[in-house]
C-alpha positions as a LaTeX table, in Angstrom:
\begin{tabular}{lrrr}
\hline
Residue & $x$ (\AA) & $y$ (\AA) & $z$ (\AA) \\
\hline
Unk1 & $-6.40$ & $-41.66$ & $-10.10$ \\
Unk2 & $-8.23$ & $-38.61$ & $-8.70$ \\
Unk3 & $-11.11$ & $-36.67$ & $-10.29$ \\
Unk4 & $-9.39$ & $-34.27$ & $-12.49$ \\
Unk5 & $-7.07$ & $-37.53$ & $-13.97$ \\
Unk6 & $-10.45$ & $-38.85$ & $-15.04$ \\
Unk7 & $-12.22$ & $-35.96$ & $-16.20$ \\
Unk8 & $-8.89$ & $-35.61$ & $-19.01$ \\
Unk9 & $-9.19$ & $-39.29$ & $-19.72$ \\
Unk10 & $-12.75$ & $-38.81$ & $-20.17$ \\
Unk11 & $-12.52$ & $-35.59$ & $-22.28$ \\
Unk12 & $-9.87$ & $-37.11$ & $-24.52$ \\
Unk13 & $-11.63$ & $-40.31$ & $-24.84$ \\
Unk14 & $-14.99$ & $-38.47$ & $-26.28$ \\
Unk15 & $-12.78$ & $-36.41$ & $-28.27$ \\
Unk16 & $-11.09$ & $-39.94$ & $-29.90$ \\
Unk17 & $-15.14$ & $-41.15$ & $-30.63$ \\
Unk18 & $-17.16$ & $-38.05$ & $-31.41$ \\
Unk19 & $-17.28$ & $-35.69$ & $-34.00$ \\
Unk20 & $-17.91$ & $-32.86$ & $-31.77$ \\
Unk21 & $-15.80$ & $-29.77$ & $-30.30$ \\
Unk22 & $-15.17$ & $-30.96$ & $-26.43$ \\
Unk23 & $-14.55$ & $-27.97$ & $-24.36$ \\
Unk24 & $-11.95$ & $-28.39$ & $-21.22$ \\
Unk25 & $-14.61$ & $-25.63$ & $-19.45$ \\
Unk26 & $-15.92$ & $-28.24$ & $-17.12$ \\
Unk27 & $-18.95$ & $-28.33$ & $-14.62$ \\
Unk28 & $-20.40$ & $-31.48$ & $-13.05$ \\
Unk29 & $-23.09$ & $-32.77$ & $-11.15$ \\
Unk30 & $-23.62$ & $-35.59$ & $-9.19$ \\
Unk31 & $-26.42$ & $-38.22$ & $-9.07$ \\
Unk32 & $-26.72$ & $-41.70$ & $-7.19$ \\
Unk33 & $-27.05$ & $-44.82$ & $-8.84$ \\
Unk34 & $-30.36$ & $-46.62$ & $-7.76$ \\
Unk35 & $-31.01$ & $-49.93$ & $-7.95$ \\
Unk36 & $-34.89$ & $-50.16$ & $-9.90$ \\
Unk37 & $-36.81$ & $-52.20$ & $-12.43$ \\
Unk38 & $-36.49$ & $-49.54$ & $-15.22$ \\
Unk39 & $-34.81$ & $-50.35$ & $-18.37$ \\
Unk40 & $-32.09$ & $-48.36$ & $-19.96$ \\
Unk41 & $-34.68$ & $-46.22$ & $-22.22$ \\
Unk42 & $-36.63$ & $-45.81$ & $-19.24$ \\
Unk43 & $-33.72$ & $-45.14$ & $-17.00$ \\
Unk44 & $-32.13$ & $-42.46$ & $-19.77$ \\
Unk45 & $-35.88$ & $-40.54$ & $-20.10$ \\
Unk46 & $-35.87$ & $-40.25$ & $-16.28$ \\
Unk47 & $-31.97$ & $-39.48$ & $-15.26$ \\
Unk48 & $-31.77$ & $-36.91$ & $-18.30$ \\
Unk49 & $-35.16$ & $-35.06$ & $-16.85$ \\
Unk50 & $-33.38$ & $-35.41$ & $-13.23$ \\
Unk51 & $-30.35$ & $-33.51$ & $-14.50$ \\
Unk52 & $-32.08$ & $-30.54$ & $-16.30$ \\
Unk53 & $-33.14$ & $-29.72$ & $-12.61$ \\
Unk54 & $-29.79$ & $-29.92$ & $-11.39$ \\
Unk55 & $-27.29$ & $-26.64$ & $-11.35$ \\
Unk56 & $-23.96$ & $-27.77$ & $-12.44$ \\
Unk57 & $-21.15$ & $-27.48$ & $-10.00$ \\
Unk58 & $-17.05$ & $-26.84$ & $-10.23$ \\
Unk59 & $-15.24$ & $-29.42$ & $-9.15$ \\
Unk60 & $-14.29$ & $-28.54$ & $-5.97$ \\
Unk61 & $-17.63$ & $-28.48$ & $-4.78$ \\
Unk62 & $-19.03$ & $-31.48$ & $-6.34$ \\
Unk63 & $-15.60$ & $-33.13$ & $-4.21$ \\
Unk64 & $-16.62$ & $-31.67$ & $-0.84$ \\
Unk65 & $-20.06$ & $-33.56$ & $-1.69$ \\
Unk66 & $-17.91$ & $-36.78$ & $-2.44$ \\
Unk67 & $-16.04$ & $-35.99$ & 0.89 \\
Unk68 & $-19.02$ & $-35.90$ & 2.81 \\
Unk69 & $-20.01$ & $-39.60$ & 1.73 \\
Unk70 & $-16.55$ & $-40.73$ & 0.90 \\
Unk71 & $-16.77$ & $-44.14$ & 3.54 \\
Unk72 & $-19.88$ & $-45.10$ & 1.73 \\
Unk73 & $-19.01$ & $-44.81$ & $-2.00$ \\
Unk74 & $-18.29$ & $-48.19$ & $-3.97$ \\
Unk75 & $-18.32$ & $-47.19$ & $-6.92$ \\
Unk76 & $-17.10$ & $-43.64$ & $-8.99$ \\
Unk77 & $-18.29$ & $-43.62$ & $-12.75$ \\
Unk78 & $-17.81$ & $-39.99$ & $-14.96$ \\
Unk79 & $-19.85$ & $-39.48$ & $-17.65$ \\
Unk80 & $-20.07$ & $-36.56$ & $-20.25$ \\
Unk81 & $-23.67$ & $-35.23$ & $-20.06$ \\
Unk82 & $-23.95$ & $-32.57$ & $-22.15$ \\
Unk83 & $-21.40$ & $-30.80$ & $-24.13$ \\
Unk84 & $-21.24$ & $-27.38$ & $-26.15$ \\
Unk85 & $-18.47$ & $-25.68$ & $-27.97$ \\
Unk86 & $-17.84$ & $-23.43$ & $-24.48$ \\
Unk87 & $-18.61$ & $-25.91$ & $-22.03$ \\
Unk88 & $-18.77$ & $-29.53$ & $-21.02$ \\
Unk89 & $-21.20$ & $-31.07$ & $-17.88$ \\
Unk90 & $-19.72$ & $-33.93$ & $-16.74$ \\
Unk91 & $-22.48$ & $-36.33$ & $-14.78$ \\
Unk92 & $-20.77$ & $-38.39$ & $-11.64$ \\
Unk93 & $-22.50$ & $-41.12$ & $-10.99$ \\
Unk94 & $-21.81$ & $-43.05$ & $-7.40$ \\
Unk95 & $-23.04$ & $-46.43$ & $-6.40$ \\
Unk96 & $-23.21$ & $-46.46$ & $-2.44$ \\
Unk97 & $-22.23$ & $-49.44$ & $-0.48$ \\
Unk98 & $-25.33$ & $-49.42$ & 1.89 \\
Unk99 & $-26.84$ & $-50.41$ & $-1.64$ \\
Unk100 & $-25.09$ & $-53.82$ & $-2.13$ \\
Unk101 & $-25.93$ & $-57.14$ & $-0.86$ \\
Unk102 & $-24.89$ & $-57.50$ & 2.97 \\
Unk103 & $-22.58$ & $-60.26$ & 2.54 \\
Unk104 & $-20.32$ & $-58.68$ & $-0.38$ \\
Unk105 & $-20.64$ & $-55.19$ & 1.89 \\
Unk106 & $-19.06$ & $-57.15$ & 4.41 \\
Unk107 & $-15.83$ & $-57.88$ & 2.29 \\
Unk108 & $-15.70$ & $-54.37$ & 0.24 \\
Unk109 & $-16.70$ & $-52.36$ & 3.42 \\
Unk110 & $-12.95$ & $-50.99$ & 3.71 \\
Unk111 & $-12.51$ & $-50.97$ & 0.30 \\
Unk112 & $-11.49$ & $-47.15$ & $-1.40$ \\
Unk113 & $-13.96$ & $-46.71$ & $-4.47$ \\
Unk114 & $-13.72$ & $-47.87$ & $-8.10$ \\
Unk115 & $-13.21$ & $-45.05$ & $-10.79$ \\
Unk116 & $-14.23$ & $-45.25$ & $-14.05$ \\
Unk117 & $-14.97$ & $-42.53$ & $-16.69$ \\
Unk118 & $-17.27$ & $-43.87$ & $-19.94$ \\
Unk119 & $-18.92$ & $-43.09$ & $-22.69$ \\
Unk120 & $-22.35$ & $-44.12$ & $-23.74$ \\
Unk121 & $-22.24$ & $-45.65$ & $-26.95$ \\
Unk122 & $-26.11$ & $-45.17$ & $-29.22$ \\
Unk123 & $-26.96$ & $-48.65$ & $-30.59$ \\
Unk124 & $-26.85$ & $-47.55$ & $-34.22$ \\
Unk125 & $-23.43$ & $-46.99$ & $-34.66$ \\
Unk126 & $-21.87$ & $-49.14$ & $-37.78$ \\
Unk127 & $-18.46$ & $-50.01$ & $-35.97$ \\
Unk128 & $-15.91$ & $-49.30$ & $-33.59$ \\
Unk129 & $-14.26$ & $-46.38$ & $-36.00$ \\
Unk130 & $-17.97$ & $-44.59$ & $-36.76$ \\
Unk131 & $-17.59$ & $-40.84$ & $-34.42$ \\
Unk132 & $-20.97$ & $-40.32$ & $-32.84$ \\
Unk133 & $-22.67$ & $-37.10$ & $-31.29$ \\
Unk134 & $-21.40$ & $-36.87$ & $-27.71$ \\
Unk135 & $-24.62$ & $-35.53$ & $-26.90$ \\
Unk136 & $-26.94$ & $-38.24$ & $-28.31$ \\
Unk137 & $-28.50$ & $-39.47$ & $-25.05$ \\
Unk138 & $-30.08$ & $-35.96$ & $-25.19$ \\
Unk139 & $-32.15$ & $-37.05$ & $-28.20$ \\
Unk140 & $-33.03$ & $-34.34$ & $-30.91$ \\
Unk141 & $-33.42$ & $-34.87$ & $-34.66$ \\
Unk142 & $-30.08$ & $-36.38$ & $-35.11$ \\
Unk143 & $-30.50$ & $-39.19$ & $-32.29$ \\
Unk144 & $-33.85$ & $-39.36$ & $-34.23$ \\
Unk145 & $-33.02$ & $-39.69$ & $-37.45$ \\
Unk146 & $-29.69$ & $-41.45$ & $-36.56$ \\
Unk147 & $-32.23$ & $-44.20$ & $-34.32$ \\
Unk148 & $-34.46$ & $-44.58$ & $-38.07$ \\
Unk149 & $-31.64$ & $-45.47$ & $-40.09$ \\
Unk150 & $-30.14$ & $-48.14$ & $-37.61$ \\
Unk151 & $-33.29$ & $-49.63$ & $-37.47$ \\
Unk152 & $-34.00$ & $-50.03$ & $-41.26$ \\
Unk153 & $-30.49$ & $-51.11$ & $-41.73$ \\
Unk154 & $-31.32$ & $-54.02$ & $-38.69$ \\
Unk155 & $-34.21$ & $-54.93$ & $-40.66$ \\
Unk156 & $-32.50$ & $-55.35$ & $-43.93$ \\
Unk157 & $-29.47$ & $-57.62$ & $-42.19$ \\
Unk158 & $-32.55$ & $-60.00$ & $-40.60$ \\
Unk159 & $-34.74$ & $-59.79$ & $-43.90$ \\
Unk160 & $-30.89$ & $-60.71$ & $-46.07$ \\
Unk161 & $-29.99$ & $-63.44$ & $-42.86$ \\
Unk162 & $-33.62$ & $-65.26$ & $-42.85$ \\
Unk163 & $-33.15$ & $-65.30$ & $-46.39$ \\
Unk164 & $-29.80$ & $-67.21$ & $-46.54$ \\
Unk165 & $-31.04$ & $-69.78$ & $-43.56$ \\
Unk166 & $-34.13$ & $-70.28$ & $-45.56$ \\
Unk167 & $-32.16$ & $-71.65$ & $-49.11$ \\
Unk168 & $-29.45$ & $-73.52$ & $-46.37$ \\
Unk169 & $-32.45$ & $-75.40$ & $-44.89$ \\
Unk170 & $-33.94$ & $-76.01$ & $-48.69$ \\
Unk171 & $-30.24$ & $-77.33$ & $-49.57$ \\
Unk172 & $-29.95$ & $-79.57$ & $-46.68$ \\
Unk173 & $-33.01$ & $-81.18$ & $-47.72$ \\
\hline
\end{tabular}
């Protein structure tokens, strides 16, 4: 699967899980994936104030970058970073193989790269059928607002579950 491949399977995937228009007008930029001791909220604040720096790219330039480092990519992954009615910036993130572990980089040295288009998915979506904002890793009011309700709805489900345990442990003994 090459590049353009995944950027349709990505585009038609966000289009199957979010309510939003997804525009085929496509940039991208590019951004390694670092090994740190941040956690995902950390890691979202900091790659999402990384990107507003970056100028997106079409994608024949962001593949002569991926050229350039071809031999030392292990992993591929396409994400949709921000998306408008007219446009859509697609984030590729690449995991270098001078980054793993010398003993696996020994057997995956030859190795072609792993591709892989996703979709972040915000924790306070109901189920697998619940459309979401594409852009919600961008935070605004709706993330917001969105982030309040899923937490007041997490609090009612442990307040209703240490309720039940509670009268199961007073009818066991």
């Amino acid at each position: 699967m090459n590049l353009r491949e995944a950027t349709s399977s990505l585009l038609e995937m966000a289009r199957n899980s979010c309510w939003n228009k997804i525009s085929d007008n496509t940039s991208y930029i590019i951004s390694e994936i670092i090994n740190d001791e941040l956690n995902f909220f950390d890691k979202r604040i900091e790659r999402k104030k990384a990107n507003e720096k970056k100028k997106p790219k079409s994608l024949e330039q962001i593949t002569d970058e991926l050229k350039d480092i071809y031999e030392n990519l292990y992993d591929i992954n396409l994400y949709i970073y921000k998306s408008k009615k007219e446009s859509t910036i697609i984030e590729i993130q690449y995991y270098p193989k001078s980054s793993l572990e010398s003993d696996f980089y020994e057997t995956v040295k030859e190795n072609n790269p792993m591709l892989h288009f996703k979709i972040g998915l915000p924790h306070y979506r109901k189920n697998d059928n619940e459309k979401f904002d594409v852009n919600w890793e961008l935070g605004g009011i709706r993330h917001k607002w969105n982030s309040f309700l899923g937490k007041i709805r997490f609090k009612i489900y442990e307040y209703k579950y240490q309720k039940k345990k509670s009268l199961r442990n007073k009818n066991v003994g």
